[in-house]
LUMTILUM-696516 format. One record per residue: residue number from 0; residue in three letters; y, z, x of N, C-alpha, C, CB in turn. Coordinates in Angstrom, 1 decimal. Glycine has a CB too. Layout:
N
nr|rest|n.yy|n.zz|n.xx|ca.yy|ca.zz|ca.xx|c.yy|c.zz|c.xx|cb.yy|cb.zz|cb.xx
NUM|ALA|Y|Z|X|Y|Z|X|Y|Z|X|Y|Z|X
...
end
This chain:
97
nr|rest|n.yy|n.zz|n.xx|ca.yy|ca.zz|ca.xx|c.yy|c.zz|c.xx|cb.yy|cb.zz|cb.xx
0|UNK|22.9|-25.5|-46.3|21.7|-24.8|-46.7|22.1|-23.7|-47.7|21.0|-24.2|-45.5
1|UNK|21.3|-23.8|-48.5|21.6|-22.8|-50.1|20.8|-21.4|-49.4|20.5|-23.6|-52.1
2|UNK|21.4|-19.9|-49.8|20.2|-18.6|-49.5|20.9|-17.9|-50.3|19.9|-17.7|-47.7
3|UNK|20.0|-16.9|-50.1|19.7|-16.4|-51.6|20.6|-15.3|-51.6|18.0|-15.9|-52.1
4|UNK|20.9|-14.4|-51.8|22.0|-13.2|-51.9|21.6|-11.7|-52.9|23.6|-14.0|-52.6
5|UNK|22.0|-10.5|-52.5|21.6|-9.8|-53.4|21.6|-10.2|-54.8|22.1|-8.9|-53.1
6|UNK|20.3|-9.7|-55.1|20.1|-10.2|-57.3|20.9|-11.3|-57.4|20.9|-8.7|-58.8
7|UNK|20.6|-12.2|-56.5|20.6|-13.8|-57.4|19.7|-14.7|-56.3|22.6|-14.6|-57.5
8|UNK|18.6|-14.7|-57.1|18.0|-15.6|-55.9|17.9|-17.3|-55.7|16.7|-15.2|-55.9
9|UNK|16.9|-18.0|-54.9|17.6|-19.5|-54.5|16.9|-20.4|-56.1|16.8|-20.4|-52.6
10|UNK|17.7|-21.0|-56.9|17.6|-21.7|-58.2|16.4|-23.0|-57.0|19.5|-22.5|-59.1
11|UNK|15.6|-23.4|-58.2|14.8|-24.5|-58.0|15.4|-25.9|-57.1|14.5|-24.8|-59.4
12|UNK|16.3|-26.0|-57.8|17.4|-27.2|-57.6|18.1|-26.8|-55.9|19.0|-27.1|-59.2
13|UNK|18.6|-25.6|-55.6|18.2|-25.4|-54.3|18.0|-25.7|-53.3|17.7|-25.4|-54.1
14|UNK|16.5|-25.5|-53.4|15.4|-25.1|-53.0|15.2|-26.7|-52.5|14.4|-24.4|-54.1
15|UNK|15.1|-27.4|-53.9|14.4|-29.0|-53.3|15.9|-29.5|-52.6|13.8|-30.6|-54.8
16|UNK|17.2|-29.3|-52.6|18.4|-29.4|-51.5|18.0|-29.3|-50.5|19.6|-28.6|-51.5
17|UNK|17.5|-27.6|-50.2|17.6|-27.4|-49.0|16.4|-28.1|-48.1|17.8|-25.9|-48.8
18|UNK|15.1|-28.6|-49.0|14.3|-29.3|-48.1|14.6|-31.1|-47.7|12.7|-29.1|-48.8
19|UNK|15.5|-31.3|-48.5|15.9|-32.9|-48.2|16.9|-32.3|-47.4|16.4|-34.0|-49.6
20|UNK|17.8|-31.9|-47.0|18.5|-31.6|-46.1|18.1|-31.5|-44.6|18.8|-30.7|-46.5
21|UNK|16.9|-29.9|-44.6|16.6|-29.6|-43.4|15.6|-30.5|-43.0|16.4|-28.3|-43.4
22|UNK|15.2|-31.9|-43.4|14.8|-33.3|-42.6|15.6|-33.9|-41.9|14.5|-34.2|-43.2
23|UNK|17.0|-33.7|-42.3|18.0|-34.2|-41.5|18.3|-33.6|-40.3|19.1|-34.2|-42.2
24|UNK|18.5|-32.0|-40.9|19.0|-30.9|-39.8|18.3|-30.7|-38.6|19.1|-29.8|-40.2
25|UNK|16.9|-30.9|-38.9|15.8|-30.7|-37.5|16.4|-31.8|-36.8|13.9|-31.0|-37.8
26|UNK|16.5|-33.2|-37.1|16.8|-34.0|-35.9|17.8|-33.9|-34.9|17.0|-35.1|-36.2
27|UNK|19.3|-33.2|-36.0|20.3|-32.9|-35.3|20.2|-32.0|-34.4|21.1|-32.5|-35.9
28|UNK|20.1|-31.2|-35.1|20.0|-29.5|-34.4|19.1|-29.9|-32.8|18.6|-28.1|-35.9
29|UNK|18.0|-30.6|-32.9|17.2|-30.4|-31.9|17.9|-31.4|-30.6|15.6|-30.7|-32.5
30|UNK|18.7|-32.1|-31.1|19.6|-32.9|-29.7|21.0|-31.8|-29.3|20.4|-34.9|-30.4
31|UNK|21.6|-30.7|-30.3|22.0|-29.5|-30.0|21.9|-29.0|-28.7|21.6|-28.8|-30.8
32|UNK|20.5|-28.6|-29.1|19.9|-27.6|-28.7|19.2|-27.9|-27.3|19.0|-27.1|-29.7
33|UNK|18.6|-29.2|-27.3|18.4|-29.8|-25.7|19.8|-29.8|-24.8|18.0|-31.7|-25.8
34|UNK|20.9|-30.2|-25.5|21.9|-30.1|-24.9|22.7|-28.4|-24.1|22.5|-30.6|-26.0
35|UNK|22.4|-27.8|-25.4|22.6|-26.5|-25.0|21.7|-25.9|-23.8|22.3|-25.9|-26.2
36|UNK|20.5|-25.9|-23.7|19.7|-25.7|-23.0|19.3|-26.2|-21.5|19.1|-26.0|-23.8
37|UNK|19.1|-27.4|-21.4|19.4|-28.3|-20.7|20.7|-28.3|-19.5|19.4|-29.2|-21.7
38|UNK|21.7|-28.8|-20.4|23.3|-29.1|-19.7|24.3|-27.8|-19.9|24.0|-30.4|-20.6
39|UNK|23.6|-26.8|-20.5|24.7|-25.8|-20.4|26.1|-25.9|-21.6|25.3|-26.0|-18.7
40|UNK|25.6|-26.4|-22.4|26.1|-26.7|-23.3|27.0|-25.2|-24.3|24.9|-27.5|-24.0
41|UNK|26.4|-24.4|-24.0|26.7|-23.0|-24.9|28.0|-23.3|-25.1|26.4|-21.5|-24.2
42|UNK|28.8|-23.1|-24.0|30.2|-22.3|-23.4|30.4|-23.6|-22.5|30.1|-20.5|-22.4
43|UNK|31.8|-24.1|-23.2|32.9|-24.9|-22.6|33.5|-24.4|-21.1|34.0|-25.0|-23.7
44|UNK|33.5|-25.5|-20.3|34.0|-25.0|-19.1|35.2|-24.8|-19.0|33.7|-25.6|-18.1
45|UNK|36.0|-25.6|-19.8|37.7|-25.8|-19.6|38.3|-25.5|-20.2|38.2|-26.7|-19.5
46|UNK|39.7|-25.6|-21.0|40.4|-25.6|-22.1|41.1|-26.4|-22.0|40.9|-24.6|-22.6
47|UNK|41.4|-26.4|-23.3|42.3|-28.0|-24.0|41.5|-29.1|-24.1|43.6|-28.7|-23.0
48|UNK|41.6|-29.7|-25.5|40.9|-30.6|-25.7|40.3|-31.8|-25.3|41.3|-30.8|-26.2
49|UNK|41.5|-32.0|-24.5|41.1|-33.6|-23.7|39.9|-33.0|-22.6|42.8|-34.5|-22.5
50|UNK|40.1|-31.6|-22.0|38.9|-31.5|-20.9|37.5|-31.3|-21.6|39.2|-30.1|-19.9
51|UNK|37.0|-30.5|-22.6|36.5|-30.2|-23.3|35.8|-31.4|-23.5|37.0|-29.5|-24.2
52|UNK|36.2|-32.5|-24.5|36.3|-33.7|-24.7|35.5|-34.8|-23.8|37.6|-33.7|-24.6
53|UNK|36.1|-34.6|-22.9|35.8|-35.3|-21.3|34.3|-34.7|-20.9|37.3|-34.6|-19.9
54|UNK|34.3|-33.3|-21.0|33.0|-32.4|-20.6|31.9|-32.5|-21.4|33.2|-31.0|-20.6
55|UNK|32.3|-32.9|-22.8|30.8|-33.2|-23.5|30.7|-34.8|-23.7|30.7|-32.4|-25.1
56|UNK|31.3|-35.5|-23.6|31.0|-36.7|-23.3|30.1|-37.3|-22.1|31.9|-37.0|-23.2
57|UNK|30.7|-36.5|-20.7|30.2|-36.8|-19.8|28.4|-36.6|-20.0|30.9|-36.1|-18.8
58|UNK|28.5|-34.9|-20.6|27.2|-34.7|-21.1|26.5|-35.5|-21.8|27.2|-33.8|-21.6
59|UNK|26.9|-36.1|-22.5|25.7|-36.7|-23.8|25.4|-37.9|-22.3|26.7|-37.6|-26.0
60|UNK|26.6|-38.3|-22.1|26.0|-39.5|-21.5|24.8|-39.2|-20.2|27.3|-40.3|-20.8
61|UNK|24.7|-38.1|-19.6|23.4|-37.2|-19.3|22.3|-37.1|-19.8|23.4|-36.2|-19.3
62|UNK|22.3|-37.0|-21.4|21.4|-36.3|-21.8|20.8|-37.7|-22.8|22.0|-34.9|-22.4
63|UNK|21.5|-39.1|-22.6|21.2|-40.7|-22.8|20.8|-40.9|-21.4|22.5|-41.8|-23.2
64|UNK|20.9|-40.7|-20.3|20.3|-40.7|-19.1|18.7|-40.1|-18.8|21.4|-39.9|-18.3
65|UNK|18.9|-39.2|-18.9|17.6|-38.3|-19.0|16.6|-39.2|-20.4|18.2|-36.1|-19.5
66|UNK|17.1|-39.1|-21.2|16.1|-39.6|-22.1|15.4|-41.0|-22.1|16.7|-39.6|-23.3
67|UNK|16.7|-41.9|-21.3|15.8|-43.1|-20.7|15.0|-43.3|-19.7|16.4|-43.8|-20.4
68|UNK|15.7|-42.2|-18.6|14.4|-42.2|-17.7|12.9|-41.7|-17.7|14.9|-41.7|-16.8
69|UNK|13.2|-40.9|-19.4|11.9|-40.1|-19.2|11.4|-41.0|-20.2|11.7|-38.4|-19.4
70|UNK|11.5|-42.0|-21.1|11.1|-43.4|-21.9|10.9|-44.2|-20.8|12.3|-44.0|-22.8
71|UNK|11.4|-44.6|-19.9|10.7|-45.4|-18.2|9.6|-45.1|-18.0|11.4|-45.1|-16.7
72|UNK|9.7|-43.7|-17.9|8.9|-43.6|-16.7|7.2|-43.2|-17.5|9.6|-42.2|-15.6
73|UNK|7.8|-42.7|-19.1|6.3|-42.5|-19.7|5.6|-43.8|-19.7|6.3|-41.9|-21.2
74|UNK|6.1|-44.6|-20.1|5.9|-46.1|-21.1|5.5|-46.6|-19.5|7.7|-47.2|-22.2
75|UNK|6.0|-46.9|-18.8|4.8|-47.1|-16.8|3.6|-46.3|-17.0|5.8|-45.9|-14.9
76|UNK|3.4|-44.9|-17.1|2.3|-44.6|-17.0|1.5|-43.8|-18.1|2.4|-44.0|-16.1
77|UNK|1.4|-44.6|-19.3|0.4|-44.7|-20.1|-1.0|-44.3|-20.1|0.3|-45.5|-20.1
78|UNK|-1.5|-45.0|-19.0|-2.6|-45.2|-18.7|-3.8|-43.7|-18.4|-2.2|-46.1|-17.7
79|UNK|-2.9|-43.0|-17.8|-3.4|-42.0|-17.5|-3.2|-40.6|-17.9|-3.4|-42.1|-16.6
80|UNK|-3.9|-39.6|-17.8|-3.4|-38.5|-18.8|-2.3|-37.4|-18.2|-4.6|-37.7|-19.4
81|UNK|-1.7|-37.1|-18.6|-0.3|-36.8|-18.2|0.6|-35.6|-19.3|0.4|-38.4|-18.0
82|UNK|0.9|-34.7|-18.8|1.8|-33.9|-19.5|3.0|-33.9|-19.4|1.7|-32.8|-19.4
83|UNK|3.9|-33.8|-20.0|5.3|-33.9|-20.0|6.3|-32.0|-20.1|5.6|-35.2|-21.5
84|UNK|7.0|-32.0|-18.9|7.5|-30.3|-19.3|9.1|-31.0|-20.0|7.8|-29.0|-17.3
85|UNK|9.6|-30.3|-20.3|10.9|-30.0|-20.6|11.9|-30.6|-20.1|11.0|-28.8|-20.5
86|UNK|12.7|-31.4|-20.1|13.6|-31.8|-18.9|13.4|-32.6|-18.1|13.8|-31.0|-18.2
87|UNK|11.8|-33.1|-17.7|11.4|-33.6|-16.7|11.6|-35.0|-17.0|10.2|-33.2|-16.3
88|UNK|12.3|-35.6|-15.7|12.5|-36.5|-15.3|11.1|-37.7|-15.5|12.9|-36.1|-14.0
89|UNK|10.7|-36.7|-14.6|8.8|-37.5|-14.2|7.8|-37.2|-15.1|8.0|-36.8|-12.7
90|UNK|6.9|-37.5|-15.7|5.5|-37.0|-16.1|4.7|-36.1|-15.0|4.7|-38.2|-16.4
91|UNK|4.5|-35.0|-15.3|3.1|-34.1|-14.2|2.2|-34.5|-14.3|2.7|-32.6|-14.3
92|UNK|1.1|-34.8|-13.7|-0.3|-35.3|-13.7|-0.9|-33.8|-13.4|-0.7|-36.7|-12.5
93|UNK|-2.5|-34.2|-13.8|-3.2|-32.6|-14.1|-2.9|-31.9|-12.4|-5.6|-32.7|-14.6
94|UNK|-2.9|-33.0|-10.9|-3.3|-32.5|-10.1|-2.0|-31.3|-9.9|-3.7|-33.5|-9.1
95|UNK|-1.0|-32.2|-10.3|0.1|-31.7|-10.0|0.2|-29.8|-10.7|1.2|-33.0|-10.7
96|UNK|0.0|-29.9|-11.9|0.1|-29.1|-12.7|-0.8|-27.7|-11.8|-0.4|-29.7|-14.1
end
């Protein structure tokens, strides 16, 4: 991403970079950031590579877990109206909520 800096600001050319870009970056960034959030992602638990390694792998494969079950379990219940929180496993129904 191009920014601007004292008395030189972002050229045109840029500008249209940084918006073809940050289409890309939203997708990334936001499986990041579930991660981070979610699994604790911030701060590594271990050191040395291979554990590190080992620790976010295990993670993603969590966070491919979680995303299928919550693709299950929406795509079952369709039918009815239903909110989805953050994380959740399940769909909340209004009663629930």
């Amino acid at each position: 991403m191009h920014r601007a800096y004292k008395n030189k600001p972002v050229t045109a050319r840029q500008i249209k970079a940084n918006t073809i870009i940050s289409k890309t970056r939203h997708i990334v960034e936001q499986s990041f950031g579930t991660a981070k959030r979610l699994f604790a992602m911030g701060r590594s638990r271990y050191l040395g590579m291979h554990k590190v390694n080992a620790q976010f792998m295990l993670k993603a494969m969590c966070m491919n877990l979680l995303k299928a079950a919550n693709k299950i379990t929406l795509n079952a219940t369709t039918s009815t109206r239903q909110t989805t929180l953050p994380g959740a496993v399940r769909p909340v129904t209004a009663q629930e909520a």
